[in-house]
TORZALO-346771 format. One record per residue: residue in one letter; y, x, z of N, C-alpha, C, O in turn. Coordinates in pm, whole numbers, plus 50000, padded with zeros to 5 digits. Layout:
REM TORZALO-346771
NODE  rest    n.Y    n.X    n.Z   ca.Y   ca.X   ca.Z    c.Y    c.X    c.Z    o.Y    o.X    o.Z
NODE     a      Y      X      Z      Y      X      Z      Y      X      Z      Y      X      Z
...
END
This chain:
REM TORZALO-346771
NODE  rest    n.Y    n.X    n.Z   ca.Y   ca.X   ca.Z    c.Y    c.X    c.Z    o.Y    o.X    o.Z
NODE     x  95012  42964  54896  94925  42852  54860  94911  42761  54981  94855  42809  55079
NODE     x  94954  42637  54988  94942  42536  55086  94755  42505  55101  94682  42499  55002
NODE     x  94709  42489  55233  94641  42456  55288  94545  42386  55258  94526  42282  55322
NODE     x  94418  42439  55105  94344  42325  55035  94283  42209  55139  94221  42235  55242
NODE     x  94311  42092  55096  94249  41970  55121  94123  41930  55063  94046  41871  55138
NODE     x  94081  41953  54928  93988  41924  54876  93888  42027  54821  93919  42107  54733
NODE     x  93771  42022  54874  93643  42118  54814  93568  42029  54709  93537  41912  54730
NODE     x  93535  42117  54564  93410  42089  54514  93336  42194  54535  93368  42311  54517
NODE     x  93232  42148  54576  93115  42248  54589  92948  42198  54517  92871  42106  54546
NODE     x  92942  42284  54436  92773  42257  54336  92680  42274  54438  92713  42333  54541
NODE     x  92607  42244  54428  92445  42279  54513  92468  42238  54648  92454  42320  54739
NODE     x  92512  42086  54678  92510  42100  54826  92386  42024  54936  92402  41963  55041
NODE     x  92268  42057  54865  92174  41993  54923  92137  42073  55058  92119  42024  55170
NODE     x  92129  42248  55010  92057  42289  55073  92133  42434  55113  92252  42440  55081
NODE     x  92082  42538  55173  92173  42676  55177  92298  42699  55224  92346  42672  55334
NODE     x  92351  42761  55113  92478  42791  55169  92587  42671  55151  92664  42644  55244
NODE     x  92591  42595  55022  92594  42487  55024  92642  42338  55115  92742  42267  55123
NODE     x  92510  42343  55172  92469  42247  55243  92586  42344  55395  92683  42284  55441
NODE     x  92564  42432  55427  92651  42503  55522  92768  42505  55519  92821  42495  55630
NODE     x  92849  42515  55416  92993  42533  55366  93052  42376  55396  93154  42344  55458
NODE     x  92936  42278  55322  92995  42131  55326  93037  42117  55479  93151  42115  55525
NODE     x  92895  42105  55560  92928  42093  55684  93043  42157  55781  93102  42093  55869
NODE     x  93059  42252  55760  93202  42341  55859  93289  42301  55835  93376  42274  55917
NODE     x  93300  42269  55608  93431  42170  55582  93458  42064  55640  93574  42029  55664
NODE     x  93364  42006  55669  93396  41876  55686  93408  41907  55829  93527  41885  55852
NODE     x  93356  41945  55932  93409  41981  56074  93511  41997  56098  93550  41959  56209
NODE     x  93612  42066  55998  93746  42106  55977  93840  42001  55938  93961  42021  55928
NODE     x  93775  41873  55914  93885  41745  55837  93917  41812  55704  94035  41829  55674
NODE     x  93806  41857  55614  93826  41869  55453  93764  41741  55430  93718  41661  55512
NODE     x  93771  41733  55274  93746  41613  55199  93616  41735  55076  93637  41821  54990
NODE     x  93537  41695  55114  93428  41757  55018  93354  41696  54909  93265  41615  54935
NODE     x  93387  41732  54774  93304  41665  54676  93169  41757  54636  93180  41868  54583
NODE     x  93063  41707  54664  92978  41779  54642  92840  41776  54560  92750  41716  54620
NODE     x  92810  41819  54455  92745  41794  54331  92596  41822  54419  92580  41909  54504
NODE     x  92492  41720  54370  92379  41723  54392  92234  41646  54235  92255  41579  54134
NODE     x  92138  41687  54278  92065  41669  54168  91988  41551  54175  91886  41545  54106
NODE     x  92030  41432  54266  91954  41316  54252  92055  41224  54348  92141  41252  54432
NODE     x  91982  41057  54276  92103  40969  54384  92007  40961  54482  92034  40846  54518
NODE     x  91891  41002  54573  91874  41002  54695  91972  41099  54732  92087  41065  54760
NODE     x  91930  41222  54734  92041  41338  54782  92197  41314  54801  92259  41344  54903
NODE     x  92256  41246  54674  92342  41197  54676  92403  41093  54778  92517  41111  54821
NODE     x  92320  40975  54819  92353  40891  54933  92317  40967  55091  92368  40920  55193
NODE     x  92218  41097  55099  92162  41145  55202  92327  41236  55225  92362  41230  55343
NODE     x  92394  41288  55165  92483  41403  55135  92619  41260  55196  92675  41253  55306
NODE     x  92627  41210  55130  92722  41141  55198  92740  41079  55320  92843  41047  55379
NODE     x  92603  41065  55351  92606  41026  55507  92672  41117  55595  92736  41049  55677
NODE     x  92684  41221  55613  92708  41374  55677  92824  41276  55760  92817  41233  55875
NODE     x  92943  41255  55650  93055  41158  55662  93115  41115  55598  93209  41172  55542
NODE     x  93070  40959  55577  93140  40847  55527  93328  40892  55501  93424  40906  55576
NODE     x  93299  40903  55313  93438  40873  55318  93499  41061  55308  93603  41106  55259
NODE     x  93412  41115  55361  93492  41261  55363  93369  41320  55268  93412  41412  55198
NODE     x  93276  41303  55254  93174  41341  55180  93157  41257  55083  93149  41135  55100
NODE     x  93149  41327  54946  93138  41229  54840  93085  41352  54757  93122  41468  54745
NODE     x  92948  41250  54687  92860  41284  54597  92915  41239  54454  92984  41150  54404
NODE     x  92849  41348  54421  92800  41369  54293  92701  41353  54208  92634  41394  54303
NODE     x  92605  41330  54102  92490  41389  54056  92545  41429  53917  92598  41373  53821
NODE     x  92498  41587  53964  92555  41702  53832  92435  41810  53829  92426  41887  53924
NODE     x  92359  41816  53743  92267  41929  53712  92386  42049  53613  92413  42026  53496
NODE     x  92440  42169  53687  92534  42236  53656  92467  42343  53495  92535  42426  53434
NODE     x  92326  42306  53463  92317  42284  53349  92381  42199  53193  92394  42241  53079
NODE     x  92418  42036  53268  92425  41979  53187  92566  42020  53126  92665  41963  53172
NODE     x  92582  42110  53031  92735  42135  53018  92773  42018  52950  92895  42007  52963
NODE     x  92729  41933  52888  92832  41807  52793  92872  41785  52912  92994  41791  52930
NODE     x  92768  41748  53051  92864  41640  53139  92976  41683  53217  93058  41592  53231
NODE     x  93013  41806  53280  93063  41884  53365  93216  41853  53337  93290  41851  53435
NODE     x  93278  41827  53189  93430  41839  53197  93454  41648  53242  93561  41606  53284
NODE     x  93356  41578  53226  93372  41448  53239  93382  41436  53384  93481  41371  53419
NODE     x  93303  41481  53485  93288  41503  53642  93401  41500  53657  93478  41427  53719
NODE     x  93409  41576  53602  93590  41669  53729  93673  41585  53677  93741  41526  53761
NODE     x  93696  41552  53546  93808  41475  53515  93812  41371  53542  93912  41314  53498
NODE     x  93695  41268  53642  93646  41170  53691  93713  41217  53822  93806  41148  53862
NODE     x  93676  41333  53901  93706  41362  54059  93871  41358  54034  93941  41308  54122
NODE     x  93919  41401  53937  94081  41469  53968  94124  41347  53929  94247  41344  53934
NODE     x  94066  41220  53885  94154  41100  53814  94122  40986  53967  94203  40907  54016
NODE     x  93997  41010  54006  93956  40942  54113  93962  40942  54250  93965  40842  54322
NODE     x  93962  41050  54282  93986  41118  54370  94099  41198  54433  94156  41168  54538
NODE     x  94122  41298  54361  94241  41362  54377  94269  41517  54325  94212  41542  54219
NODE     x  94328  41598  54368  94314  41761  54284  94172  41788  54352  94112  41727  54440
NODE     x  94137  41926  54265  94056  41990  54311  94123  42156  54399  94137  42266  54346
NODE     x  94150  42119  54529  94200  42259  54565  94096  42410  54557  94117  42531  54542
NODE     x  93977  42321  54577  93878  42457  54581  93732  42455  54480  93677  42345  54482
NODE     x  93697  42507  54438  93631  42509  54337  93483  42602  54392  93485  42700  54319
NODE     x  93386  42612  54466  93278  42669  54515  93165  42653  54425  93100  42549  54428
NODE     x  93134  42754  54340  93034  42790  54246  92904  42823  54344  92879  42943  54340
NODE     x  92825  42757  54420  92726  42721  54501  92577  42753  54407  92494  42844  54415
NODE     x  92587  42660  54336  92464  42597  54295  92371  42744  54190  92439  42814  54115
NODE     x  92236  42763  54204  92201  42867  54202  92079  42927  54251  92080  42961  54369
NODE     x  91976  42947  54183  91821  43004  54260  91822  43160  54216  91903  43225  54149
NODE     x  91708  43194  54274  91650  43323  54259  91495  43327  54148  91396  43257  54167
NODE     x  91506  43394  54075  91374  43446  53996  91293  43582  53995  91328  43689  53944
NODE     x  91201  43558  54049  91145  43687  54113  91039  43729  53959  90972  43646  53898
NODE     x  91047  43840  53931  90940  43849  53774  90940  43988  53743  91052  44027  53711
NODE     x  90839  44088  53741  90850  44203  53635  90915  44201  53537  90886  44103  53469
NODE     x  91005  44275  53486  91066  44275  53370  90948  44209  53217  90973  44113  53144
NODE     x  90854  44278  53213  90771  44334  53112  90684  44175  53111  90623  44131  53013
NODE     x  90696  44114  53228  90560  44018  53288  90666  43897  53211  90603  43818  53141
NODE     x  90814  43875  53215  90856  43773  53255  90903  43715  53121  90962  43785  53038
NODE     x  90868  43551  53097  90910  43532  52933  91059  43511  52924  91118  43469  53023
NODE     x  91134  43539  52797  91264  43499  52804  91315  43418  52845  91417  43427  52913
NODE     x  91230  43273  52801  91288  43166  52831  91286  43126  53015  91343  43031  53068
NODE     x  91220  43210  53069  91287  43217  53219  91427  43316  53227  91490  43276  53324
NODE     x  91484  43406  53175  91581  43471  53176  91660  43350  53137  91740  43328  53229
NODE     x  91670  43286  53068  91787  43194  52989  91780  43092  53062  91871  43011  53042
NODE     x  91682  43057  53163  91701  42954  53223  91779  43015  53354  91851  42942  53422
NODE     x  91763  43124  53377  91831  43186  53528  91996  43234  53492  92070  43254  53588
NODE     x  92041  43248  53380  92145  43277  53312  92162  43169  53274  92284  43180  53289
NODE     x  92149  43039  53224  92167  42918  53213  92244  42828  53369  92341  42752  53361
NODE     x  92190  42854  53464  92236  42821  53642  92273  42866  53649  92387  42830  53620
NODE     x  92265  43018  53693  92354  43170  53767  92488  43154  53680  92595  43124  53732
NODE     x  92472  43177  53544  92637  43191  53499  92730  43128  53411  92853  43125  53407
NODE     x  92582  43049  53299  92691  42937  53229  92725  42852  53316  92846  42858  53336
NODE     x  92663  42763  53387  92675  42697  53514  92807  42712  53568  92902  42643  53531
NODE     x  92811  42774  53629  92955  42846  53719  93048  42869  53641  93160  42838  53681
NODE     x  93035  42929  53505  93103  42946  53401  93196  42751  53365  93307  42703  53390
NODE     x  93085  42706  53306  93143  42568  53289  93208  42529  53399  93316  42483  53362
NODE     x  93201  42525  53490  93219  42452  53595  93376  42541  53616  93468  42459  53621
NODE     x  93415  42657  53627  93522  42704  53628  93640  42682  53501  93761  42691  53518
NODE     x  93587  42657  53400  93684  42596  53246  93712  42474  53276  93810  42426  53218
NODE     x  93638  42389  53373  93617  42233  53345  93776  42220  53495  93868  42139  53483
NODE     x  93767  42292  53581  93874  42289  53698  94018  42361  53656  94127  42325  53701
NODE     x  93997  42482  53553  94130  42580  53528  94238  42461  53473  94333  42460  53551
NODE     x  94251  42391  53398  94348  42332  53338  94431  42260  53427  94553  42251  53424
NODE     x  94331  42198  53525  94451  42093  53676  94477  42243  53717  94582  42288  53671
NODE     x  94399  42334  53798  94452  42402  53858  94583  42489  53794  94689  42514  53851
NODE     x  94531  42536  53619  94661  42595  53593  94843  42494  53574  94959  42534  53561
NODE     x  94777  42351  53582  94898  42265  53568  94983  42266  53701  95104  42251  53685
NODE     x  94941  42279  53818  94909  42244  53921  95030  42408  54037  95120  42409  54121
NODE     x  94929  42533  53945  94968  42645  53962  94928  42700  54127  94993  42776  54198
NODE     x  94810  42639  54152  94736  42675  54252  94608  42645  54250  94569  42555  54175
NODE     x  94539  42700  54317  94373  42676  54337  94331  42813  54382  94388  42922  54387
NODE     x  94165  42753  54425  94128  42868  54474  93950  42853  54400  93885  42755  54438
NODE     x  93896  42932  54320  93794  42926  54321  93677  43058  54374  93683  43177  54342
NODE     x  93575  42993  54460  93471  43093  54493  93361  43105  54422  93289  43007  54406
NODE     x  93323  43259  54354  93156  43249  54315  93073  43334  54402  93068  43454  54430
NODE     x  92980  43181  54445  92852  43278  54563  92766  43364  54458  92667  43309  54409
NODE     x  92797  43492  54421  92684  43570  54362  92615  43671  54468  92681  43630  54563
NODE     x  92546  43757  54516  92454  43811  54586  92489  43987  54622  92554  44044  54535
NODE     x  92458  44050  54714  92411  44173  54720  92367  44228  54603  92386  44350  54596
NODE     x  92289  44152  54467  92224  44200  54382  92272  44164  54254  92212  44151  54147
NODE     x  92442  44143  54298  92519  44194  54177  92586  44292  54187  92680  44324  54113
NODE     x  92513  44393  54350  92576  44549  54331  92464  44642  54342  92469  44759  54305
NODE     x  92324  44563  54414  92200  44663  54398  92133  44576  54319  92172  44465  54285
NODE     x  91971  44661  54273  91881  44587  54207  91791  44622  54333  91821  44680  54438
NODE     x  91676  44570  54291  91503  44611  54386  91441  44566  54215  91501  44501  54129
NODE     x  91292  44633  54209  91208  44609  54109  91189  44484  54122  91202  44433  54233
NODE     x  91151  44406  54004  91085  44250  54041  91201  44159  54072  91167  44074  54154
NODE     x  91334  44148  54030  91441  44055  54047  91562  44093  53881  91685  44093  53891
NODE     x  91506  44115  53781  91583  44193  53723  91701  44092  53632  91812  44119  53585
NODE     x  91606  43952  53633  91683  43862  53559  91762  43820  53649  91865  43780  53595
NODE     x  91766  43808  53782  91851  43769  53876  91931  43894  53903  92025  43849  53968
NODE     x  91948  44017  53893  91991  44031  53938  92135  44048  53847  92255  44054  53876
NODE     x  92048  44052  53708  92162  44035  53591  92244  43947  53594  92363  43966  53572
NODE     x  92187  43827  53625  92310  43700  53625  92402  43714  53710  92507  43653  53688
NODE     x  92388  43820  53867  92483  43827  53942  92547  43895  53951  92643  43888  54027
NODE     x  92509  44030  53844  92660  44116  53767  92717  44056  53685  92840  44060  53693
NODE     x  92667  43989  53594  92756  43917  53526  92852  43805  53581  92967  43785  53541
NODE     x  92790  43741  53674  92921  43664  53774  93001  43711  53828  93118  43673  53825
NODE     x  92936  43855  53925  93089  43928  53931  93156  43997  53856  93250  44058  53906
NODE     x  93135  44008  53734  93226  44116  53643  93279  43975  53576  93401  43981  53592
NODE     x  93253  43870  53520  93342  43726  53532  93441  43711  53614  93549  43683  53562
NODE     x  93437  43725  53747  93476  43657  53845  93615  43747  53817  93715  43708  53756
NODE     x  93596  43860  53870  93674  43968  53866  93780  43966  53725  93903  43961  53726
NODE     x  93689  43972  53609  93800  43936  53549  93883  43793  53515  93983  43786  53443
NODE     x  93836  43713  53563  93894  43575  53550  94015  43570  53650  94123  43514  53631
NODE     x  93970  43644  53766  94098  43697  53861  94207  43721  53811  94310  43657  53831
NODE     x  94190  43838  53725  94326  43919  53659  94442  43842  53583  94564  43855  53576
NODE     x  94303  43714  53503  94384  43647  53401  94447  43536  53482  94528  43485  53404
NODE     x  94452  43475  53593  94445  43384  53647  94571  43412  53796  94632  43336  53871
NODE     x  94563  43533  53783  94664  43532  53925  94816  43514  53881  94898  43463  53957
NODE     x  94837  43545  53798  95002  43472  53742  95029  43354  53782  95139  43309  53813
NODE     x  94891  43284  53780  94945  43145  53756  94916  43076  53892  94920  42958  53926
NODE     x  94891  43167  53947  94916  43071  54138  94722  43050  54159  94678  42962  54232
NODE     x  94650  43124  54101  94501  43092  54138  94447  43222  54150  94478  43324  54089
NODE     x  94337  43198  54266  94288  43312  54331  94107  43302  54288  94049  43199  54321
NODE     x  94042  43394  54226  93945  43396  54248  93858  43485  54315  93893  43602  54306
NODE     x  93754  43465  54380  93676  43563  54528  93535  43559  54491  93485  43446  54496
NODE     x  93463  43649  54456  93331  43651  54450  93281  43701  54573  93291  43816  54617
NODE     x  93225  43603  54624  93090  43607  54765  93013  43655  54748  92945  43622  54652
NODE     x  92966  43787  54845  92838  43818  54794  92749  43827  54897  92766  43928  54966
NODE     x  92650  43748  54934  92604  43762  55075  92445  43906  55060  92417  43981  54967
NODE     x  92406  43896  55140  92254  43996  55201  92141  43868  55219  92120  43766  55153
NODE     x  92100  43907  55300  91993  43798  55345  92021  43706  55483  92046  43722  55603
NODE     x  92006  43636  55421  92053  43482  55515  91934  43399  55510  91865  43383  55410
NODE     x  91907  43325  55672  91839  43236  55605  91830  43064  55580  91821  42958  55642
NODE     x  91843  43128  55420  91806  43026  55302  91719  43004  55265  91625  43067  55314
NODE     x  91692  42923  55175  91545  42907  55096  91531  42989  54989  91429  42994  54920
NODE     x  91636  43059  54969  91665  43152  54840  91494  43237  54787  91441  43236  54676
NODE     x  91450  43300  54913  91317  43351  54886  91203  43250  54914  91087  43290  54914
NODE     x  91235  43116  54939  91084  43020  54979  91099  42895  54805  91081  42917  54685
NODE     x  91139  42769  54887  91085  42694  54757  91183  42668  54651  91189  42571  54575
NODE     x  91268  42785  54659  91376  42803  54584  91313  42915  54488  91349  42919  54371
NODE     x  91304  42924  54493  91244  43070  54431  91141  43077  54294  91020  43076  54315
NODE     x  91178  43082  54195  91096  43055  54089  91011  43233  54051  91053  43349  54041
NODE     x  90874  43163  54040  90795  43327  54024  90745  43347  53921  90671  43251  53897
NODE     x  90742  43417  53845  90634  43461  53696  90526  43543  53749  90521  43658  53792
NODE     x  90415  43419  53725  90275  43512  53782  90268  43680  53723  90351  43737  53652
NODE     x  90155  43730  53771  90152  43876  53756  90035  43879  53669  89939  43803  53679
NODE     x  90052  43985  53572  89963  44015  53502  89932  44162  53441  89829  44165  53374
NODE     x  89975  44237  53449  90013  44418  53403  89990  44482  53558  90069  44528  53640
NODE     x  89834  44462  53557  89797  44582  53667  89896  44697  53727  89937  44710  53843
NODE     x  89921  44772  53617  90004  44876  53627  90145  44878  53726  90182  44986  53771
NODE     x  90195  44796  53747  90253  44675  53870  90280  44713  53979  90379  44766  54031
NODE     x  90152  44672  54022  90080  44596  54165  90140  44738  54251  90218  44712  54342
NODE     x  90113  44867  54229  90143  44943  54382  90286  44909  54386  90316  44834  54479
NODE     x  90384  44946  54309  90556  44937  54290  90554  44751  54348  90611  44734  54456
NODE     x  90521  44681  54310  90552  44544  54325  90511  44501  54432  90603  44476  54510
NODE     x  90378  44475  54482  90311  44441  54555  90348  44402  54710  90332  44303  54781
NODE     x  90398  44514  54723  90442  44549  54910  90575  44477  54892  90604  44397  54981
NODE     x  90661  44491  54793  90816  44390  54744  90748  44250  54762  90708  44217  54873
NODE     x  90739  44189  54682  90669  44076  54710  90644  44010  54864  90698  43908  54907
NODE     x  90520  44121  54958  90474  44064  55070  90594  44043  55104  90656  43937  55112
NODE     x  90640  44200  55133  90752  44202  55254  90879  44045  55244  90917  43971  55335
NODE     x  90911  44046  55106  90967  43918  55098  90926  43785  55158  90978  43709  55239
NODE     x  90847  43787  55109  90747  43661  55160  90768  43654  55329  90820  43556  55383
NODE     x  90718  43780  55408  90698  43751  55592  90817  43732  55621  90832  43677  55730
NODE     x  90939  43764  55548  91100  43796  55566  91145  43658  55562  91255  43630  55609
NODE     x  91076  43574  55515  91172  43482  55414  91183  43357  55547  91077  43296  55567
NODE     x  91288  43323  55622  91314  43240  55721  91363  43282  55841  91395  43215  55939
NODE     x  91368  43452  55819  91421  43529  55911  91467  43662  55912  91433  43760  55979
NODE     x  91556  43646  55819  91700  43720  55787  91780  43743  55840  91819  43643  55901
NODE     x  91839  43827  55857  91962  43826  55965  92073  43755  55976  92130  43732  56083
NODE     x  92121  43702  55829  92205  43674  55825  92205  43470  55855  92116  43391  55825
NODE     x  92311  43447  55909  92340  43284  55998  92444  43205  55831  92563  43226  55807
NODE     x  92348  43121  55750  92432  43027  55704  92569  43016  55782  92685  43051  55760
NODE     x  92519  42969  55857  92666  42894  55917  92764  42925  55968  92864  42855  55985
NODE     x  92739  43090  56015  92818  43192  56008  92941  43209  55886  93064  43198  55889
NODE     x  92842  43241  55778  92870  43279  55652  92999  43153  55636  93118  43176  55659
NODE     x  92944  43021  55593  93050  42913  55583  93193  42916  55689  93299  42856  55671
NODE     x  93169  42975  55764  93312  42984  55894  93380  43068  55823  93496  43046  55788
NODE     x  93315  43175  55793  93371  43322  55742  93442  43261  55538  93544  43297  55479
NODE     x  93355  43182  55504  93429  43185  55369  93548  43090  55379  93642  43108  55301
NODE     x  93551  42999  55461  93634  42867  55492  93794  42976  55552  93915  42959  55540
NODE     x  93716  43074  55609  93869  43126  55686  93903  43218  55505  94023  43236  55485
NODE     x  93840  43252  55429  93901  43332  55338  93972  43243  55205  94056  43290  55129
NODE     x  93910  43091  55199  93989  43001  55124  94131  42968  55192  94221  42914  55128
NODE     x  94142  43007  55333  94271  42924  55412  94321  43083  55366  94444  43086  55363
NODE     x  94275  43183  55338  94359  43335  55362  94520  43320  55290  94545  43217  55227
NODE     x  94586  43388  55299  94722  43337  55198  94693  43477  55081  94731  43462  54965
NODE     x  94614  43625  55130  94558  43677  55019  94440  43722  55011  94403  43836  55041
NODE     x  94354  43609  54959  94254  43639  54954  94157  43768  54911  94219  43852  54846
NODE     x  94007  43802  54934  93980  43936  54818  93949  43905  54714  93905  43793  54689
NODE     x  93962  43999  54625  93839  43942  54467  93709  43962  54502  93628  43882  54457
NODE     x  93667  44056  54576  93519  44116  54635  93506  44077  54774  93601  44109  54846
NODE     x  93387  44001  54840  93370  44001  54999  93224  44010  54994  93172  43939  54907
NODE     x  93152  44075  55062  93029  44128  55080  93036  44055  55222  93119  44079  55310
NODE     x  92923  43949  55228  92878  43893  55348  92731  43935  55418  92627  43898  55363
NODE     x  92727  44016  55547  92630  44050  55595  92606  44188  55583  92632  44253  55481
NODE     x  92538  44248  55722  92538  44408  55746  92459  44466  55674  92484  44587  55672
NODE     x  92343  44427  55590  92280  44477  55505  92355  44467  55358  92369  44566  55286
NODE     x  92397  44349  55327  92453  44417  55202  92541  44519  55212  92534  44616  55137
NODE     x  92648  44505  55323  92790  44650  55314  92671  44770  55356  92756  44858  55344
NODE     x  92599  44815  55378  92478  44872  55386  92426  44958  55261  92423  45080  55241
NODE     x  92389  44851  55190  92310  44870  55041  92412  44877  54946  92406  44933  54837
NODE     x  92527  44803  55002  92605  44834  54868  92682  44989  54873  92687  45061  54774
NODE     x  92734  45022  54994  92816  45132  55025  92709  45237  54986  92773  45337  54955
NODE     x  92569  45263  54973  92476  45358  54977  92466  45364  54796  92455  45474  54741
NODE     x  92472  45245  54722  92464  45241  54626  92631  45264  54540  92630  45302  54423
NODE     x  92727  45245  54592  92839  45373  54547  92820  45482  54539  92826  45565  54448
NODE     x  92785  45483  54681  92805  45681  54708  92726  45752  54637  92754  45869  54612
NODE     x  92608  45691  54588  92497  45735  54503  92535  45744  54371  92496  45838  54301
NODE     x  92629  45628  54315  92679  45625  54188  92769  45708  54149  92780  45746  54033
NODE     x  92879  45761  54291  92977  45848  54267  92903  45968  54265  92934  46038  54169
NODE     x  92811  46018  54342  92745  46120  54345  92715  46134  54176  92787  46197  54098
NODE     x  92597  46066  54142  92581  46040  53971  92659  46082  53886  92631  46175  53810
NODE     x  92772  46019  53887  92913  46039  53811  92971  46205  53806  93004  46268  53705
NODE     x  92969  46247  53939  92998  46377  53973  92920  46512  53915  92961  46617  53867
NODE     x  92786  46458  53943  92656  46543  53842  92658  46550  53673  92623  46644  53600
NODE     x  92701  46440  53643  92678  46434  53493  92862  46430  53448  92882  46399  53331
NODE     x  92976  46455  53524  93064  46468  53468  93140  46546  53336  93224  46500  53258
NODE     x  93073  46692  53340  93076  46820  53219  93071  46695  53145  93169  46621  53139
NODE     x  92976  46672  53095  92883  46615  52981  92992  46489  52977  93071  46506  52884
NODE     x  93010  46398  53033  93096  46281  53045  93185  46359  52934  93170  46340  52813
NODE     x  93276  46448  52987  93414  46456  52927  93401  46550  52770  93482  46576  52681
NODE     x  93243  46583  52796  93187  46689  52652  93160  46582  52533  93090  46625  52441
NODE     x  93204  46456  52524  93282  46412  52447  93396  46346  52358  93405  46270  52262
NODE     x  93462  46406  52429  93629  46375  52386  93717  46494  52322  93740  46610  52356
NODE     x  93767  46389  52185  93788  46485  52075  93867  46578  52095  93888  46661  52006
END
């Protein structure tokens, strides 16, 4: 795969985003980058005139999303990279939290990314290259109590991702699901959508989750801008992974949460195979 020239990237106001744009563009990329207002939009292009170019795309709006791109690829030029960015966190008791916040976090987290990956496959499969990334989380391989709709949307992006890989590598396109730990983002501050509390029964299991989030939240271990160096070198990779776990706490939580699963697997195996005819 020759040397992408061109990034779209959703969500580039703020985060990882806003991090990825910048290193690109440090690098002499050409970044198109979807934002949710024309202030943002003219603020986003300033970065650099001419190498930065806005968007305004709420990665909700699915009517508009195949019109975008077919606007960027007619106007602009291919899309070499495709960065599924855009994306909050919903913090909620299962029991506490109404649906229609699940469908709105599965609405961003994966139709979102979803559209946005149908709306790029057709240049890229004409094309017979591309590269697309989905930033999904640590907590599309662990859960914690109190994240359950989030953390659903980010198995479901990687079990997407993964298989969109399979179907997709014939044809000269690579897909990589990102999964970072804690960085700091706004992911846990005004990003963060909460369903008040109400089921006493709760508060000891939840409670201390919550604080600890809260004193945490601006000082994470993990360096945005780190992260963007590190994904920029895995779009230039010639083979990329399908899986990259960004940050020492997720390879951490996730490796603890295998070994636990294989362990699992191992315990309840008899029974596994005690039904097959």
């Amino acid at each position: 795969m020759s040397t992408p020239r061109t990034l779209l990237v959703t969500g580039v106001s703020s985060g990882f985003g806003r991090a990825l744009a910048q290193e690109a563009l440090a690098r002499g990329r050409r970044v198109i980058g979807t934002v949710r207002s024309e202030e943002a939009l003219r603020e986003f292009e300033m970065l650099a005139p001419g190498a930065a170019i806005g968007r305004v795309l709420d990665v909700t709006d699915f009517d508009a999303i195949d019109g975008v791109v077919a606007d960027i690829e007619n106007s602009i030029g291919p899309v070499d990279v495709l960065v599924n960015n855009a994306g909050y966190g919903h913090e909620g008791i299962l029991e506490e939290s109404p649906l229609a916040e699940m469908q709105r976090q599965f609405a961003v987290n994966v139709f979102g990314a979803v559209a946005m990956m149908k709306a790029v496959l057709p240049y890229m499969r004409r094309r017979r290259r591309g590269h697309i990334l989905n930033i999904t989380s640590m907590g599309g391989y662990i859960t914690l109590p109190g994240i359950a709709y989030y953390c659903g949307s980010k198995f479901a992006l990687e079990g997407i991702s993964e298989t969109l890989g399979k179907e997709v590598a014939p044809l000269g396109i690579a897909v990589t699901a990102v999964a970072p730990g804690s960085f700091r983002t706004d992911w846990a501050g005004r990003s963060m959508a909460r369903t008040p509390r109400s089921i006493p029964d709760y508060d000891e299991l939840f409670n201390p989750i919550r604080t600890a989030r809260e004193q945490k939240s601006g000082k994470q271990l993990g360096d945005p801008a780190k992260a963007a160096q590190v994904m920029l070198d895995v779009i230039d990779s010639p083979s990329p992974p399908a899986h990259l776990l960004l940050g020492s706490d997720a390879l951490g939580l996730v490796r603890q949460k295998l070994s636990d699963l294989a362990s699992e697997i191992d315990q309840w195996e008899t029974i596994s195979r005690s039904t097959d005819g």
